[in-house]
PyMOL Python script that loads the backbone (N, CA, C, O; Angstrom):
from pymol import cmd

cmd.read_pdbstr("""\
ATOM      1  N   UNK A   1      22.282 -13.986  97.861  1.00  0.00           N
ATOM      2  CA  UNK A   1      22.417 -15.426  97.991  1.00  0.00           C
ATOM      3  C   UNK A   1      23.680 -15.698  98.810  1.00  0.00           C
ATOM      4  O   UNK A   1      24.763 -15.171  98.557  1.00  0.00           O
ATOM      5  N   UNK A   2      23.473 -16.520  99.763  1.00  0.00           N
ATOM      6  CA  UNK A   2      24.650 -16.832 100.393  1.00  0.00           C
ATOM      7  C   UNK A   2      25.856 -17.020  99.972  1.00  0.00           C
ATOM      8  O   UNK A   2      25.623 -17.255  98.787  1.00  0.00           O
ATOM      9  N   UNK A   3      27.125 -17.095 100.101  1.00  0.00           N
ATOM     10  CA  UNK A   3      28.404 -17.477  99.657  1.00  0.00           C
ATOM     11  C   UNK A   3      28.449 -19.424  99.518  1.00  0.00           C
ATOM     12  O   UNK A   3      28.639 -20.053  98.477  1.00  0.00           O
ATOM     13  N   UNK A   4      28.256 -19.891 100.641  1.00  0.00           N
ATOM     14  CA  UNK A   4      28.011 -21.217 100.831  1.00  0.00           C
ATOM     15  C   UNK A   4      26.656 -21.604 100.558  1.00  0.00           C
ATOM     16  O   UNK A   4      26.402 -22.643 101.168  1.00  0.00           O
ATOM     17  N   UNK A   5      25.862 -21.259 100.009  1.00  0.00           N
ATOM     18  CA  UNK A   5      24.722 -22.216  99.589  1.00  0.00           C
ATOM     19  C   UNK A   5      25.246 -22.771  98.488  1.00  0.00           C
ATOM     20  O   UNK A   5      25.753 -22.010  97.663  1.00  0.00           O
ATOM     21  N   UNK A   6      25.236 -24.243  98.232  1.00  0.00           N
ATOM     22  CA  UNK A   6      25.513 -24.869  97.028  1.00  0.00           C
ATOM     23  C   UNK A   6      24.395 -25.418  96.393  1.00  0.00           C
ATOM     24  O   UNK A   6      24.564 -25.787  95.231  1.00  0.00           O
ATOM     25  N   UNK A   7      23.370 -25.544  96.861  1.00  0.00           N
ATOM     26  CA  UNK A   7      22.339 -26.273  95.682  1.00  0.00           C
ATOM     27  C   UNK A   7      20.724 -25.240  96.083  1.00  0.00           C
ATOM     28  O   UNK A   7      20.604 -24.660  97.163  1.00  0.00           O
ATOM     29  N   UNK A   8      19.923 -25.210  95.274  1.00  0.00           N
ATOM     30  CA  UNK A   8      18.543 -24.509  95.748  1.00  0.00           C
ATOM     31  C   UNK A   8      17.549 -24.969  94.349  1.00  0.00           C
ATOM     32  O   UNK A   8      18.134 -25.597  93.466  1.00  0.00           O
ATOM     33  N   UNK A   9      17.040 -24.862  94.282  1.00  0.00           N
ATOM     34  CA  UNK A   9      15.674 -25.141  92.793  1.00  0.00           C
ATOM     35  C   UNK A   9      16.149 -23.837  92.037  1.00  0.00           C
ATOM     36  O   UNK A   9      15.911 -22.752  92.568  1.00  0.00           O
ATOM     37  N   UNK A  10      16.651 -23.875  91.115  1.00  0.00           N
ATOM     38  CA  UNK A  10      16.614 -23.093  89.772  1.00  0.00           C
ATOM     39  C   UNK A  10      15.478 -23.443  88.690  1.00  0.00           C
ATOM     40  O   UNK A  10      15.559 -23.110  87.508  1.00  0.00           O
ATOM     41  N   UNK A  11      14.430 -24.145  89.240  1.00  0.00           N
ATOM     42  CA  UNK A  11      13.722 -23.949  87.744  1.00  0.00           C
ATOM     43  C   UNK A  11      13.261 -25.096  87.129  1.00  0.00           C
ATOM     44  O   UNK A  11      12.083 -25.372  86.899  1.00  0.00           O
ATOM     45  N   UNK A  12      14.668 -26.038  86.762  1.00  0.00           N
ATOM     46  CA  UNK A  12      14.171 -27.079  85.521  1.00  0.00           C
ATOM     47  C   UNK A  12      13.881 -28.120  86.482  1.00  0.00           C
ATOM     48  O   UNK A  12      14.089 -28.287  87.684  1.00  0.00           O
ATOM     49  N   UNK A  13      13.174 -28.943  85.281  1.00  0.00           N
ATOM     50  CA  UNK A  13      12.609 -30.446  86.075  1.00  0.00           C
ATOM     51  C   UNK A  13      13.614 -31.618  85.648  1.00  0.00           C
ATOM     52  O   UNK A  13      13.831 -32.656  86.274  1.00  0.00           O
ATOM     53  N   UNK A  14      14.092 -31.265  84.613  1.00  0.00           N
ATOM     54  CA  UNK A  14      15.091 -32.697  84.113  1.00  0.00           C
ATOM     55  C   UNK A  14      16.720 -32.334  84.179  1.00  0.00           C
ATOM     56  O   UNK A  14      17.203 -31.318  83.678  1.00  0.00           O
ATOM     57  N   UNK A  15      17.120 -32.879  84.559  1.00  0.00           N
ATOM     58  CA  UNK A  15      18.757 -32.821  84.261  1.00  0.00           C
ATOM     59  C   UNK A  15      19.224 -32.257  83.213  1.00  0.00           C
ATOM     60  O   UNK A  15      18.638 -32.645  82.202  1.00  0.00           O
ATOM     61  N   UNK A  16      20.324 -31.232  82.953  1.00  0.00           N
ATOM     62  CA  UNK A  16      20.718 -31.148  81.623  1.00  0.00           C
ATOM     63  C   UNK A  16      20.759 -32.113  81.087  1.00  0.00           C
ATOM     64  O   UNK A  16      20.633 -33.152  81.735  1.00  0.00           O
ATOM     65  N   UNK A  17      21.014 -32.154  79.233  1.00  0.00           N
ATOM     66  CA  UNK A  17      22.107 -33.469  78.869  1.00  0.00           C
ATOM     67  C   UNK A  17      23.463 -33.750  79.043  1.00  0.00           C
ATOM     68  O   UNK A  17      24.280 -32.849  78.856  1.00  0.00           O
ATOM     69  N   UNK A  18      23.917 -35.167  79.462  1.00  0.00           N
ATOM     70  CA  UNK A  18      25.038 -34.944  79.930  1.00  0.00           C
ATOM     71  C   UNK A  18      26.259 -34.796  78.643  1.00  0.00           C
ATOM     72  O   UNK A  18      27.448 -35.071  78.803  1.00  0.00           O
ATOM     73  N   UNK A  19      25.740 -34.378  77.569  1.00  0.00           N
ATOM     74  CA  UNK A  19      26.969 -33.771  76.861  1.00  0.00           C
ATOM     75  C   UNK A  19      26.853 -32.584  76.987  1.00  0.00           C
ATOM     76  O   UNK A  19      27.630 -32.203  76.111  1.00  0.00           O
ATOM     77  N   UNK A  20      26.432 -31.653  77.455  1.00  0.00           N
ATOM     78  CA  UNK A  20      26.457 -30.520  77.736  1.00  0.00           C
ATOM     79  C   UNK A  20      27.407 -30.313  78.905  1.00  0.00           C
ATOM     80  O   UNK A  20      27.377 -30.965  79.949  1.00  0.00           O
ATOM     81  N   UNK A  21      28.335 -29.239  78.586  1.00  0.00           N
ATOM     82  CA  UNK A  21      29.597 -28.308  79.225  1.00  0.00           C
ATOM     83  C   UNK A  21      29.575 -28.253  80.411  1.00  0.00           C
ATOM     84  O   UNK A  21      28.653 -28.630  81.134  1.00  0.00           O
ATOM     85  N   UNK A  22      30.273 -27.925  80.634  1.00  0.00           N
ATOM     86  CA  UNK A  22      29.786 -27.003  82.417  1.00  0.00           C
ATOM     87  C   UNK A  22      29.915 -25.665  81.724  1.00  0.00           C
ATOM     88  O   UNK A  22      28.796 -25.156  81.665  1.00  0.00           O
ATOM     89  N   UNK A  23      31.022 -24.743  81.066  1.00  0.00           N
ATOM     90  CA  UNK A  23      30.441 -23.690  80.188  1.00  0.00           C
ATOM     91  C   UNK A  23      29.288 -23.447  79.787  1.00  0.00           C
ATOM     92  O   UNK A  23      28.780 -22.330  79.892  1.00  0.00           O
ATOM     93  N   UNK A  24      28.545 -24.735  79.126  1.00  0.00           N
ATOM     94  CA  UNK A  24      27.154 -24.237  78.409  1.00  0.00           C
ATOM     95  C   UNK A  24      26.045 -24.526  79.492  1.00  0.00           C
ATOM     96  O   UNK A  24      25.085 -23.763  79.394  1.00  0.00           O
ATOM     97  N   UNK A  25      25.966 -25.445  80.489  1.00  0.00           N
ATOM     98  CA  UNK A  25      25.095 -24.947  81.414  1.00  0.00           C
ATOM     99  C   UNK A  25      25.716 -24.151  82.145  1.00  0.00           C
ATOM    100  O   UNK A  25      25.295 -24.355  83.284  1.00  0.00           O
ATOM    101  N   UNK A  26      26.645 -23.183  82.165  1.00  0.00           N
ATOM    102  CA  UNK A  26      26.890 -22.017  83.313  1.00  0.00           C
ATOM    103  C   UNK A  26      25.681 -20.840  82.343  1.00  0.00           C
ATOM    104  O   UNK A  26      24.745 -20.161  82.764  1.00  0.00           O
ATOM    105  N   UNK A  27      26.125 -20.979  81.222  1.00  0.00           N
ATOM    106  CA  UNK A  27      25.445 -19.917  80.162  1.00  0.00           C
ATOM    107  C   UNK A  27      24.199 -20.329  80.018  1.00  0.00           C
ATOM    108  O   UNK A  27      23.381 -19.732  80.719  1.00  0.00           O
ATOM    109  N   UNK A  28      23.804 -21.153  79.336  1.00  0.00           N
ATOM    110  CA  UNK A  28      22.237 -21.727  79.398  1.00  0.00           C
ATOM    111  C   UNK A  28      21.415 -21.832  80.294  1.00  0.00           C
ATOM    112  O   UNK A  28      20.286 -21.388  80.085  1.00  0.00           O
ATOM    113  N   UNK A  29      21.761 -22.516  81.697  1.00  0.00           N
ATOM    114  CA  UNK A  29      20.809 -23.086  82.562  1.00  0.00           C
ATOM    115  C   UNK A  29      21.038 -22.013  83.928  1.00  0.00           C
ATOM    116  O   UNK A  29      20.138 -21.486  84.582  1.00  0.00           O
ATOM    117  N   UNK A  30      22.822 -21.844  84.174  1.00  0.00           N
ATOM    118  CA  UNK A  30      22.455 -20.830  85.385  1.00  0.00           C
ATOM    119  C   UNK A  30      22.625 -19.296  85.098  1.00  0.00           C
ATOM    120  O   UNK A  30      22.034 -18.611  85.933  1.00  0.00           O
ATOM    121  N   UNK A  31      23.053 -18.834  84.469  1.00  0.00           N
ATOM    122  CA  UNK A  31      23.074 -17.172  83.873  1.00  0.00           C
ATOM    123  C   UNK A  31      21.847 -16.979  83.729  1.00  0.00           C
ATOM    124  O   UNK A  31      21.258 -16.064  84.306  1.00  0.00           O
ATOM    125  N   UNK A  32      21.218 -17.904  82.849  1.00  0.00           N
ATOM    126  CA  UNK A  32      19.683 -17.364  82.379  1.00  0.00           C
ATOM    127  C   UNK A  32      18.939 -16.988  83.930  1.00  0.00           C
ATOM    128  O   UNK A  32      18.419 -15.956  84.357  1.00  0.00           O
ATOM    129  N   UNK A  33      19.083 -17.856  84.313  1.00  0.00           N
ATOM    130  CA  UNK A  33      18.560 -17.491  85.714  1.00  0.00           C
ATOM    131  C   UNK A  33      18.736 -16.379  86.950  1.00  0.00           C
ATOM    132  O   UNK A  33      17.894 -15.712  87.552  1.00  0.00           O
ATOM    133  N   UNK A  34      20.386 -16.475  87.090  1.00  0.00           N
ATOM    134  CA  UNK A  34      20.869 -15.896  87.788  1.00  0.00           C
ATOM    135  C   UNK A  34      21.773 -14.840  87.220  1.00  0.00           C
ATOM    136  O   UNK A  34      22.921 -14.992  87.637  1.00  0.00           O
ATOM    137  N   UNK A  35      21.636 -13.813  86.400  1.00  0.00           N
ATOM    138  CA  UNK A  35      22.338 -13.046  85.618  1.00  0.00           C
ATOM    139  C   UNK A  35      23.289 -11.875  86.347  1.00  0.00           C
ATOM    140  O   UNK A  35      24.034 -11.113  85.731  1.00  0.00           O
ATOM    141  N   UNK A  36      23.104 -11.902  87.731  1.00  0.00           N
ATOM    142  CA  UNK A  36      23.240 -10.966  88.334  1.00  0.00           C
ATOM    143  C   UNK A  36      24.510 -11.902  89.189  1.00  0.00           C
ATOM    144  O   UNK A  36      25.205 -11.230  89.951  1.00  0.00           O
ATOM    145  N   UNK A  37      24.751 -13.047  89.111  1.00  0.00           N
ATOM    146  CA  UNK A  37      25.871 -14.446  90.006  1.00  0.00           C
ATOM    147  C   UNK A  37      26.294 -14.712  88.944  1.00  0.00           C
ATOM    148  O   UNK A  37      25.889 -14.540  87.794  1.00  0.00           O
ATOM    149  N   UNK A  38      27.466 -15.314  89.547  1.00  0.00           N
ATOM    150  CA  UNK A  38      28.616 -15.929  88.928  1.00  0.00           C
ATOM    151  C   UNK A  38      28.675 -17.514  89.847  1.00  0.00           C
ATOM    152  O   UNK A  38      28.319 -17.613  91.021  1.00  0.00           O
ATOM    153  N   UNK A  39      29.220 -18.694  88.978  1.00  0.00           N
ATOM    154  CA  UNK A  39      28.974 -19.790  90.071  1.00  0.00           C
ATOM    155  C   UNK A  39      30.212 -20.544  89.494  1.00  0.00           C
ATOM    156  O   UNK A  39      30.522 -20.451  88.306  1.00  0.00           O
ATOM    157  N   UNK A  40      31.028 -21.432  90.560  1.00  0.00           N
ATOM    158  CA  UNK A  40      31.523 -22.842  90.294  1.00  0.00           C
ATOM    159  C   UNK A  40      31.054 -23.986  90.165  1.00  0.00           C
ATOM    160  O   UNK A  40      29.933 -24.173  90.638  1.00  0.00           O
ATOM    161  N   UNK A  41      31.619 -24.899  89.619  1.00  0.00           N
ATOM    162  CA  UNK A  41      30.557 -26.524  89.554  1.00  0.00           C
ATOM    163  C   UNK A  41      31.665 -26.860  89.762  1.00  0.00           C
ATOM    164  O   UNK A  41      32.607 -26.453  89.082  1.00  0.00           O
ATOM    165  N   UNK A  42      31.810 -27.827  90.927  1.00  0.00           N
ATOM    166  CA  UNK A  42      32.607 -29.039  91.697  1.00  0.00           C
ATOM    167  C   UNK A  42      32.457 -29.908  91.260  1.00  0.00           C
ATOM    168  O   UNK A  42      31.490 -30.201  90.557  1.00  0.00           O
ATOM    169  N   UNK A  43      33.596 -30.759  91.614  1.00  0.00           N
ATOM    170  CA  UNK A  43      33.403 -31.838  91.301  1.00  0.00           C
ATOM    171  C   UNK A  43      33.095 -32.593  92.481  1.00  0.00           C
ATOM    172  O   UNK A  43      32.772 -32.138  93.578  1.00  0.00           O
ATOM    173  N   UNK A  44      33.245 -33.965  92.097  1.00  0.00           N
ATOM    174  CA  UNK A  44      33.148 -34.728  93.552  1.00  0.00           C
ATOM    175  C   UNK A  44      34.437 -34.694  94.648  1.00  0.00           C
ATOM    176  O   UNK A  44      34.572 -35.428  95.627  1.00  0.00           O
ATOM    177  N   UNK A  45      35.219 -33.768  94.251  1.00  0.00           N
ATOM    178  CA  UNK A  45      36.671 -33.634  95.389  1.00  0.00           C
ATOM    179  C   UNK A  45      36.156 -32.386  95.898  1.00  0.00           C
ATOM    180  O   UNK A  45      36.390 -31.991  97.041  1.00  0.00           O
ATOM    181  N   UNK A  46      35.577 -31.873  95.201  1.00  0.00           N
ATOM    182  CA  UNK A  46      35.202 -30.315  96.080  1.00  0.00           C
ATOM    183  C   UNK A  46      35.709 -29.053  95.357  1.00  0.00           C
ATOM    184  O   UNK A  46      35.480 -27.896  95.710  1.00  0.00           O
ATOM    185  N   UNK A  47      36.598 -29.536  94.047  1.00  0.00           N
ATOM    186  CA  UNK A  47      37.287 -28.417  93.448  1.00  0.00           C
ATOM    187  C   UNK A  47      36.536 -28.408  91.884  1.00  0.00           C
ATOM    188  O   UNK A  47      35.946 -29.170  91.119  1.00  0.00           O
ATOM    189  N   UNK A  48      37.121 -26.614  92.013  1.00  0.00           N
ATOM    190  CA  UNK A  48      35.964 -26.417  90.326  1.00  0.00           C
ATOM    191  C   UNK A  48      35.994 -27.164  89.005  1.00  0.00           C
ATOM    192  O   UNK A  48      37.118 -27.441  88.587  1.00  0.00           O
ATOM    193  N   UNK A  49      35.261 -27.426  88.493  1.00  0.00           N
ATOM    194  CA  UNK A  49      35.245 -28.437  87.506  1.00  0.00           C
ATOM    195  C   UNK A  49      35.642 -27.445  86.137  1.00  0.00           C
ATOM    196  O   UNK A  49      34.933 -26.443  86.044  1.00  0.00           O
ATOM    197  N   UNK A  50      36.757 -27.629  85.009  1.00  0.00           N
ATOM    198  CA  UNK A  50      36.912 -27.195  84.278  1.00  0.00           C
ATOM    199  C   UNK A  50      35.502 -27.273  83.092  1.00  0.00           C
ATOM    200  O   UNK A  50      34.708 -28.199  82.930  1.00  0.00           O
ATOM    201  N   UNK A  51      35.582 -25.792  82.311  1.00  0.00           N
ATOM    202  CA  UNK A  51      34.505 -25.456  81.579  1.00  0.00           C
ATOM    203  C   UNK A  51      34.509 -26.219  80.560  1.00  0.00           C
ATOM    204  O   UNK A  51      33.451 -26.125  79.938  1.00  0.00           O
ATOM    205  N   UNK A  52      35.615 -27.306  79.889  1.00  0.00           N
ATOM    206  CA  UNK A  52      34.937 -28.399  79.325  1.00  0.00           C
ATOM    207  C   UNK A  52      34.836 -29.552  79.399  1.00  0.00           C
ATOM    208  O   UNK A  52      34.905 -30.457  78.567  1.00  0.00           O
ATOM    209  N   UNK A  53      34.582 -29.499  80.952  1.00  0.00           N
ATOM    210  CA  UNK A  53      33.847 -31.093  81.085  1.00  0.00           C
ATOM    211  C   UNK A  53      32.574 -31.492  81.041  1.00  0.00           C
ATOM    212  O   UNK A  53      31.673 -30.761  81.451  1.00  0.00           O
ATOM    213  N   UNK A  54      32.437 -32.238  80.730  1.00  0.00           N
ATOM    214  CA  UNK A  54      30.901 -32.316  79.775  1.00  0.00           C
ATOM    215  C   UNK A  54      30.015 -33.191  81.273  1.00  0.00           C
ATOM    216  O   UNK A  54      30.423 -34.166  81.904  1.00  0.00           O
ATOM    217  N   UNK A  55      28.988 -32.558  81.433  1.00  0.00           N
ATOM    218  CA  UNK A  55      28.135 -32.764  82.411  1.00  0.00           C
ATOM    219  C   UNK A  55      28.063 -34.651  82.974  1.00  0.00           C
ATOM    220  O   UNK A  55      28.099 -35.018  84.148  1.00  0.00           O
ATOM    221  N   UNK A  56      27.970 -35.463  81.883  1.00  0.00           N
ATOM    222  CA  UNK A  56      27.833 -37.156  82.096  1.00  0.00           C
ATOM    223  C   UNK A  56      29.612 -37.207  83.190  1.00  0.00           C
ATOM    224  O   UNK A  56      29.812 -37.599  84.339  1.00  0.00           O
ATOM    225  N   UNK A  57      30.139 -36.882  82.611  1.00  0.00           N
ATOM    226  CA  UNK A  57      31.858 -37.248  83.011  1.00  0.00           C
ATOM    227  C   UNK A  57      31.720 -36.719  84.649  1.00  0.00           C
ATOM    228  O   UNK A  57      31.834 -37.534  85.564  1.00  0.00           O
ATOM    229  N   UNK A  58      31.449 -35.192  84.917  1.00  0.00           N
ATOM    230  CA  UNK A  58      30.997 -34.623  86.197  1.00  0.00           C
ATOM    231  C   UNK A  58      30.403 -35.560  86.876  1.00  0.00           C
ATOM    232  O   UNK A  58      30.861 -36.036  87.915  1.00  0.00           O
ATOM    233  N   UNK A  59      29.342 -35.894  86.344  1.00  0.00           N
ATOM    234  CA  UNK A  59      28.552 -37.090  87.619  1.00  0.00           C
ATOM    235  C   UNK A  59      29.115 -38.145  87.691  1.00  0.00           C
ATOM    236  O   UNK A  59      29.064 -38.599  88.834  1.00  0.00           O
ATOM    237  N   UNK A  60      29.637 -38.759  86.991  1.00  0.00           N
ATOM    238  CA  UNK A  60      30.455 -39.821  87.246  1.00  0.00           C
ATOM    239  C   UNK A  60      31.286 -39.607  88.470  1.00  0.00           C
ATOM    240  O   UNK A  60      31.379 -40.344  89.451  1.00  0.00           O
ATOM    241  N   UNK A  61      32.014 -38.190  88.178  1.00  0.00           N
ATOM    242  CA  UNK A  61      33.068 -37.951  89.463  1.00  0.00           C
ATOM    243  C   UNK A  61      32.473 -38.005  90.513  1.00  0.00           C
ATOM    244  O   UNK A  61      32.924 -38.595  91.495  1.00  0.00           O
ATOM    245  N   UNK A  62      31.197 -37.312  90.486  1.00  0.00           N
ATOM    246  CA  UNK A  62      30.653 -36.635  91.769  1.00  0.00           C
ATOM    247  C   UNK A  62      30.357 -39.034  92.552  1.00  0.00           C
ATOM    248  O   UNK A  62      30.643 -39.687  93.556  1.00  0.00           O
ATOM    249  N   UNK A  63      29.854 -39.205  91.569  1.00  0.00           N
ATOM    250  CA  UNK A  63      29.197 -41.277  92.126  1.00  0.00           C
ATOM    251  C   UNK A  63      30.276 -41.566  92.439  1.00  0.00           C
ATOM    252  O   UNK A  63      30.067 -42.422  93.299  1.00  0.00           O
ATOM    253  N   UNK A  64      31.866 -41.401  92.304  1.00  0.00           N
ATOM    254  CA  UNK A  64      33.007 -41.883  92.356  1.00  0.00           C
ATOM    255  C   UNK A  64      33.366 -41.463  93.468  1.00  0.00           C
ATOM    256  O   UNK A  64      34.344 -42.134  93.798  1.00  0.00           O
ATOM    257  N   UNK A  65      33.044 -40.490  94.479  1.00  0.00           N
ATOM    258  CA  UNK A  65      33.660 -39.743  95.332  1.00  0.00           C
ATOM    259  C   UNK A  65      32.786 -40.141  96.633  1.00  0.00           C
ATOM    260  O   UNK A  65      33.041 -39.637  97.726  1.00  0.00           O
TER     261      UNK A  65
END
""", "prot")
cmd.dss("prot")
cmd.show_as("cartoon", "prot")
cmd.util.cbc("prot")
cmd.orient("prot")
């Protein structure tokens, strides 16, 4: 997988919930998938989003930016 690809179809059809981590979808939603990668989640500045920010708060940043 590329270094710079940031988004591709993993799978699900619905959004996590947005109380869910960025920890627990790194573990839940992209490990399960990709067990063999390691990934960051940005925010809307472009920098990694700490592992407990809870997914609703993330999008907010990302609409804010």
């Amino acid at each position: 997988m590329p270094r710079n690809m940031t988004r591709w179809n993993y799978g699900y059809r619905e959004a996590a919930p947005g109380a869910m981590t960025v920890r627990e979808w790194k573990r839940e939603r992209f490990a399960t998938r990709y067990p063999d990668y390691a990934c960051d989640v940005l925010d809307g500045r472009g920098f990694p989003a700490a592992d407990d920010t809870t997914l609703i708060r993330l999008r907010d940043r990302v609409l804010e930016e």
